[in-house]
C-alpha positions as CSV (number, residue, x, y, z in Angstrom):
1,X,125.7,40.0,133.6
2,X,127.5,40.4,130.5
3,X,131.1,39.0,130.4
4,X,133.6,41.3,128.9
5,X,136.0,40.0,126.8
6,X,140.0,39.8,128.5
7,X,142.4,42.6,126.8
8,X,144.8,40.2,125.2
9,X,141.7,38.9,122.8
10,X,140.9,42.5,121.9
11,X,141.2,43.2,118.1
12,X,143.8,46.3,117.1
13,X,142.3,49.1,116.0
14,X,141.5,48.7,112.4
15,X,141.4,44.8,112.1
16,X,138.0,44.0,112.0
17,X,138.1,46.3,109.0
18,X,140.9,45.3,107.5
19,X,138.8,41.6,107.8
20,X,136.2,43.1,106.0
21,X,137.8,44.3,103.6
22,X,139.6,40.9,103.1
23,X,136.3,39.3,102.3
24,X,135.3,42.4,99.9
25,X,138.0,41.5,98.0
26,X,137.8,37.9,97.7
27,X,133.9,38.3,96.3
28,X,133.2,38.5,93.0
29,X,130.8,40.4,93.7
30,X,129.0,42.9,95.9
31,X,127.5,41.1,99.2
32,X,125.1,41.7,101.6
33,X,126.2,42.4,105.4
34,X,124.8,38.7,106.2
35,X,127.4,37.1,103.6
36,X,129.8,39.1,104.8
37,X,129.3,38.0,108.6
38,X,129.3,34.4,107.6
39,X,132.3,34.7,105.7
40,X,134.1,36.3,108.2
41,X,133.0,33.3,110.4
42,X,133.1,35.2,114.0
43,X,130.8,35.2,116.4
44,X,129.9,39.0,115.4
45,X,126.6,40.4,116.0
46,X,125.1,41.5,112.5
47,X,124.7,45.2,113.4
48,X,128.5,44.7,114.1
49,X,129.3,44.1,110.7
50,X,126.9,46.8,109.5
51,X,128.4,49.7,111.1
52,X,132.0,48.1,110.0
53,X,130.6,48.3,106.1
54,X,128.9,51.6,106.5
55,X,132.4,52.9,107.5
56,X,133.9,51.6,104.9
57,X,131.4,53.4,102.3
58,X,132.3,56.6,104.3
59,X,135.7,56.4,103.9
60,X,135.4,56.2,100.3
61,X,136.7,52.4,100.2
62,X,133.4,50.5,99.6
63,X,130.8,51.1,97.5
64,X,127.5,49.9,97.8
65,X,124.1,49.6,95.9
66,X,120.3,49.9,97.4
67,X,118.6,46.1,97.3
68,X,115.4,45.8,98.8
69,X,115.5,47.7,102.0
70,X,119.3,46.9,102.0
71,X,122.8,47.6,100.8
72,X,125.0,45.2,99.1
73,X,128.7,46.2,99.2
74,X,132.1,46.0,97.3
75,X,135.7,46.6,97.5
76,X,136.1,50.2,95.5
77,X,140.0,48.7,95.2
78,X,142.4,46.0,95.3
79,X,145.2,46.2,98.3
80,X,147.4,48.1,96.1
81,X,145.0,50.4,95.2
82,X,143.9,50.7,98.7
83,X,147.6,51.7,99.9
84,X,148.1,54.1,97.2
85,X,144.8,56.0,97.9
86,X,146.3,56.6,101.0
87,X,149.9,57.8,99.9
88,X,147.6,60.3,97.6
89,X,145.7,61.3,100.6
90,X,148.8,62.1,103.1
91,X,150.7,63.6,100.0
92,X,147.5,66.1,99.7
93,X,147.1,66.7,103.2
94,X,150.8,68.4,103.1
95,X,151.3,72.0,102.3
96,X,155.0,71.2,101.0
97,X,154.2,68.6,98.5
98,X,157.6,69.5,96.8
99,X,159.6,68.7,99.8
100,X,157.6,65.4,101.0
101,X,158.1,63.9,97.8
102,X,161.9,64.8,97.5
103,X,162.1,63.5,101.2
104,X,160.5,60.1,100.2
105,X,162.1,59.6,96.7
106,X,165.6,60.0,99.2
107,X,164.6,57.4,101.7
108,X,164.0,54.6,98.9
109,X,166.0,51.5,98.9
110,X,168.2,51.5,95.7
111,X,165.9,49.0,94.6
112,X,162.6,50.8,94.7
113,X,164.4,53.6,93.5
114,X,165.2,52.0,90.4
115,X,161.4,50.5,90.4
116,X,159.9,54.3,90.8
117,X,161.8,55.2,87.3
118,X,160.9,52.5,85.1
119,X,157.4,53.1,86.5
120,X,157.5,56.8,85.7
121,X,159.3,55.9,81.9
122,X,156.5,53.5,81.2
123,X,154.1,56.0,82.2
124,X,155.3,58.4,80.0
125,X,154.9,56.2,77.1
């Protein structure tokens, strides 16, 4: 009989990707699933981390590349990058893009605020 793991040692949804991703982007390079388990250093069954990696390539944030009868796999972005292909993606799920963005440039800090325009001047340039 298989013993099942207590609730309190559960991972949240999203943190054995977020793990992944973690060792995607400390690589310099693209790795196989088997790097990537023994990186990661659980006890995780290698099918496991498959499925977590071809998720990843589904969702647009890893890339990978045919090897043998394999795929070796890499971080499309950096953290920032990540975050910010999200913003992009709820901003173009809205129908009122005017008035989300109004709403969210009024809810910045004074700071970020200030941050957001010198952005948006060097962009310019």
């Amino acid at each position: 009989m298989r013993m099942r793991r207590d609730d309190s040692a559960r991972r949240a949804p999203g943190e054995l990707e977020a793990q992944v991703l973690a060792v995607l982007w400390k690589a310099d390079g693209p790795l196989a699933p088997a790097e990537v388990r023994e990186r990661l250093g659980a006890d995780l069954a290698y099918t496991t981390v498959v499925t977590i990696l071809s998720r990843l390539h589904d969702k647009g944030v890893a890339e990978r590349e045919k090897e043998g009868r394999s795929f070796r796999y890499r971080a499309v972005d950096d953290e920032p990058g990540l975050a910010a292909r999200r913003m992009t993606k709820v901003l173009d799920s809205e129908p009122d893009r005017d008035s989300v963005l109004a709403r969210f440039v009024s809810n910045l800090s004074e700071s970020d605020e200030h941050l957001l325009r010198e952005l948006l001047r060097q962009n310019e340039g």
